[in-house]
Structure formats: C-alpha cells, structure tokens
C-alpha positions in Angstrom: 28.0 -0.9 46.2 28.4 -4.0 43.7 31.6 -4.4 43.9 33.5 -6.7 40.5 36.7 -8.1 40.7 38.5 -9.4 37.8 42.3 -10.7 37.3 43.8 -8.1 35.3 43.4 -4.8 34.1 42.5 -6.1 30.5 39.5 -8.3 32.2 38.2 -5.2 33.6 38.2 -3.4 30.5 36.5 -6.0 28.7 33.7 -6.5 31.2 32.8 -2.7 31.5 32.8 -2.1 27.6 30.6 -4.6 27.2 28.5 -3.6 30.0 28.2 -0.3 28.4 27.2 -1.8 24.9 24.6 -3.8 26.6 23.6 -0.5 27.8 23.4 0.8 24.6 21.4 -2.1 23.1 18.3 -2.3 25.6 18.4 1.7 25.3 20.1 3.2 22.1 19.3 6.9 23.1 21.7 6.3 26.5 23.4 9.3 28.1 27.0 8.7 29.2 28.7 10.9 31.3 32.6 9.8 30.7 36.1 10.0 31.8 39.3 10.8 30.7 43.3 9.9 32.0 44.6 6.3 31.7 42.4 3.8 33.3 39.8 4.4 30.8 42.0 3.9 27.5 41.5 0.3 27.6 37.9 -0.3 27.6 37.6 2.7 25.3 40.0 0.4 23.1 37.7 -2.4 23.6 35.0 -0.6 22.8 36.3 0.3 19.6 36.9 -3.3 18.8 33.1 -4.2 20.1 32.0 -1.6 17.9 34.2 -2.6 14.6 32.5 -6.6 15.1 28.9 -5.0 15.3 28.3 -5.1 19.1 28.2 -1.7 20.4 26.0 1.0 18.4 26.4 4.9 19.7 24.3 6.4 16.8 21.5 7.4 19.5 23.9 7.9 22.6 25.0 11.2 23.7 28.1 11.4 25.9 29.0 14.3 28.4 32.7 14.2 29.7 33.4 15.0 33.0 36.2 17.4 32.4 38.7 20.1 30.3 41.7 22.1 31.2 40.8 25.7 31.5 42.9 28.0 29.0 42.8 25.1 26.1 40.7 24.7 23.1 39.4 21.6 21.9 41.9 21.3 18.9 45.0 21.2 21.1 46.3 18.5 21.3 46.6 18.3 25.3 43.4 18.3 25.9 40.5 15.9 27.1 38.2 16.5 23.7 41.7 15.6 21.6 42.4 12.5 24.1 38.4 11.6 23.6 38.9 11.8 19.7 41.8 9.7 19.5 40.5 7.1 22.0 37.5 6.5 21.4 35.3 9.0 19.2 37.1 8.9 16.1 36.3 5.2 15.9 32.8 4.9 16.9 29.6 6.3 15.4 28.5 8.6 17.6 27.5 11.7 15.8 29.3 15.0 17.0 26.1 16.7 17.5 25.3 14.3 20.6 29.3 14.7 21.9 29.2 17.4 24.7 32.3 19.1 26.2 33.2 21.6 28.2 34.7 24.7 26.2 37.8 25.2 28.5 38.6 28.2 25.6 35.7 30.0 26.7 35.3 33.8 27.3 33.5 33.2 30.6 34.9 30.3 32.5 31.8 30.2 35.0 29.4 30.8 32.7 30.4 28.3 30.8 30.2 25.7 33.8 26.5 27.2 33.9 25.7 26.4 30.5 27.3 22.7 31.0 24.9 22.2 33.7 21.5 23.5 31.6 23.1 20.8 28.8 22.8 17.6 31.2 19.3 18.6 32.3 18.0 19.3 29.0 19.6 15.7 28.1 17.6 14.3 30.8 20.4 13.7 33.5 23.1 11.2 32.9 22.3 7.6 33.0 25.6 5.7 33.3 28.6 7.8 34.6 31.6 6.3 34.0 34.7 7.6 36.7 37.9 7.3 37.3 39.4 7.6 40.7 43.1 9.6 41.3 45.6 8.0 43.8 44.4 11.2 46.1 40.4 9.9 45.9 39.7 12.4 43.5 37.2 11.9 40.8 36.7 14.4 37.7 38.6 17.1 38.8 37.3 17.4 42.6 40.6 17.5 44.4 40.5 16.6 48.1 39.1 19.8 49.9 37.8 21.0 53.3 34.4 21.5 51.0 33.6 20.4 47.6 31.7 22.3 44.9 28.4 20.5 43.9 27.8 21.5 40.6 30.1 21.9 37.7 32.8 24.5 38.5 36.5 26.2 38.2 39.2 24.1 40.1 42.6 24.7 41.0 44.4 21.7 40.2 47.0 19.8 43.0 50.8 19.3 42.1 50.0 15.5 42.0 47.1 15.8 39.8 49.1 17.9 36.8 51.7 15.3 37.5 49.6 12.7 37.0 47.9 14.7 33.4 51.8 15.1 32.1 52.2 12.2 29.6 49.3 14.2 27.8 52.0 17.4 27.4 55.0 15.9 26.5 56.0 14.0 30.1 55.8 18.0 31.3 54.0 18.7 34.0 55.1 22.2 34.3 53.0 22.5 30.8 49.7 21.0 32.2 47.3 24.0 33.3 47.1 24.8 36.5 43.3 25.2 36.5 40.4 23.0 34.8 36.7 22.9 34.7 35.0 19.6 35.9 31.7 18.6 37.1 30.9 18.8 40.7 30.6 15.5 42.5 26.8 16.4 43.4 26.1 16.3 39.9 27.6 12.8 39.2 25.7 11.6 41.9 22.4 13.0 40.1 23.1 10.2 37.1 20.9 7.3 37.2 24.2 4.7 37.6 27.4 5.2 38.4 30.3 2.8 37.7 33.7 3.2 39.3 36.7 1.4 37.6 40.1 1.1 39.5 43.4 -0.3 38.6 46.5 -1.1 39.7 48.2 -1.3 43.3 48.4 2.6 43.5 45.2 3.1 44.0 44.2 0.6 46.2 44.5 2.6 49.4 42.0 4.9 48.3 39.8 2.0 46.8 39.6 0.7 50.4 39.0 4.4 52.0 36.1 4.9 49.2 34.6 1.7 50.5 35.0 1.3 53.7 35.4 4.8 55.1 34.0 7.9 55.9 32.0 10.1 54.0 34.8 13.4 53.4 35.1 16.0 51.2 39.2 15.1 52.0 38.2 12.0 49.7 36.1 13.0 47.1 35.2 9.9 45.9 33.7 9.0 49.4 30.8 10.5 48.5 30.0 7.7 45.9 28.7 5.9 49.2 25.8 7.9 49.3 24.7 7.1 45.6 21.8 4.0 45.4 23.0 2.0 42.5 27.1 2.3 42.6 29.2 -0.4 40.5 33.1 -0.7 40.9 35.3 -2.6 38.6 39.1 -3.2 40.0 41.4 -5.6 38.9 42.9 -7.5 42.0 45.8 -5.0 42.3 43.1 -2.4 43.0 41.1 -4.5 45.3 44.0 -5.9 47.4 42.9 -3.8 50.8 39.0 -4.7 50.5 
C-alpha cells in the first residue's frame, strides 16, 4: 500500500481531486468507480472548483458508483444518485449517458445486481475506484460478515451503518432502508487502482486494522491488502495508530 498523509481533511481532498484530474488528463476515456457518504463531499467539492478553472475534464469519463438503497428511486431525494447530483455531477461535464447507477427501484433486485456487473465489464473494468471506509471497516455496503459476497449483491444493512446514512433522511435513521445494493468487495478489487481515503479520529482504529492486520471478512476492508496497486489518503487524525 502507498500510504499519503496530509494535515487536514481539506489537504486530503485537494490532493485526491487533483490526482483524479491528472487521471483524467493522461486518459480522458477513464472509468471511475466512486463513493458516496461524507468523506467524499470534499474532494467532490474540489473537484467542482478544478473543473470550473479548466483542470479536470469528465466529457470522456464514465463513473460507476459503488452503491444505492434498495426500495428508492433515483429522484428521491435520499438516495446515493440525488447525493451524486448535488455533489458532484450537476457541476461537472460528464454526460449522463456515461453516469451508471444501480436502479435500487427495480423489479428484480438480483437481477439488477446482474446487469450492474455485465455494465462494468462491457466498460472495461474500473480503473480508479475511489472508497470510503465506515468506522466498522466496511467499504460500499459490505458490512462485516462471517463471509462476504464477491460480486455486486443485496445487503442487509447494520444499525450503525443506517445511523451513519441518517443526515441523508432528515437526521432519521429509522427512515434510512434497511436493505441496499452495493458492489461486492471481489469486484473492487478487479479495478486497475484502488485509492482509500480516510478521515478523522473515528476511523483510525480500523485504518490501522486495514493496514496492519489480518485478512477477514469481519473487516471488509482488509481485503484491500490483497490488491497490487492500493493508495490511501488520511489526514493525520485518520493515520494516528499507523
């Protein structure tokens, strides 16, 4: 793992946005697999600014988020497609056509988890993944298990985890679904690169356990270890038990 450590949370988000528009200017056509929740929102805000001043084109990227609630449709305002709008679509120009999503309103959850799957392969895999990491080591929505799921599935979200998701319905977490489709942690490992960005003092226990630790399906984010070209942003908080 290449490990970065920065001062603040603002420094990290700074350095990954423009590590992802450096991405996109050797290769315009880049596929970004990409997170939601809040440790994201400020590089996607720094994006926004890098693209406003001319530095970061999307007009050839495609993006794949990692996740959706299951039961909500992309126009609610709860979930992950609204969150990407307002953060960070709405303000770049990416065209819609190359914005993928998984339809948590479909007919046929599972199925729809299938089609996801054919999507990133006719894409050509995912070059840069972007992921967060939840106080519990989860990343996407791969909650600590006995096994995990390799491929993108139906999850049962943890207490913590829709407590976590509230500020997005109204500080509520009895209003956050209780069930959401996310890729599987097998494929985020298939993208080319993936980058890890942690903040804050919460999650530096699990920082340290994704690092240092075993390889366990009762920290999902473990299994990052086994990935060849792994990058991990943290602001000092974040980093405080390497």
């Amino acid at each position: 793992m290449d490990i970065r450590i920065f001062d603040t949370a603002g420094d990290v988000a700074e350095a990954l946005a423009r590590r992802i528009a450096l991405a996109l200017a050797d290769d315009p056509a880049t596929v970004l697999g990409l997170p939601t929740g809040q440790t994201p929102v400020a590089t996607y805000a720094e994006l926004r600014r890098l693209h406003a001043a001319g530095e970061a084109d999307f007009s050839r990227a495609s993006t794949f988020n990692i996740d959706e609630f299951a039961g909500v449709g992309a126009s609610d305002p709860g979930s992950f497609r609204s969150f990407m709008d307002r953060h960070l679509f709405d303000a770049v120009n990416v065209r819609v056509e190359r914005i993928h999503f998984l339809n948590g309103a479909a007919s046929d959850l599972d199925a729809e988890c299938d089609r996801y799957e054919a999507a990133i392969e006719r894409a050509g895999g995912l070059d840069i993944q972007l992921l967060g990491i939840g106080a519990n080591g989860h990343i996407g929505f791969n909650e600590p298990a006995g096994e995990l799921v390799a491929r993108t599935h139906r999850v049962t979200l943890t207490e913590s985890t829709r407590r976590d998701n509230a500020a997005l319905w109204g500080g509520d977490a009895a209003r956050v679904p209780r069930e959401a489709l996310t890729m599987g942690v097998g494929t985020m490992l298939k993208a080319a690169a993936l980058i890890l960005i942690a903040t804050g003092e919460r999650k530096a226990q699990c920082v340290e356990r994704t690092v240092h630790g075993p390889v366990t399906p009762r920290l999902p984010a473990s299994f990052l270890q086994l990935h060849r070209h792994v990058e991990v942003y943290l602001d000092r908080e974040a980093a405080s038990r390497l």
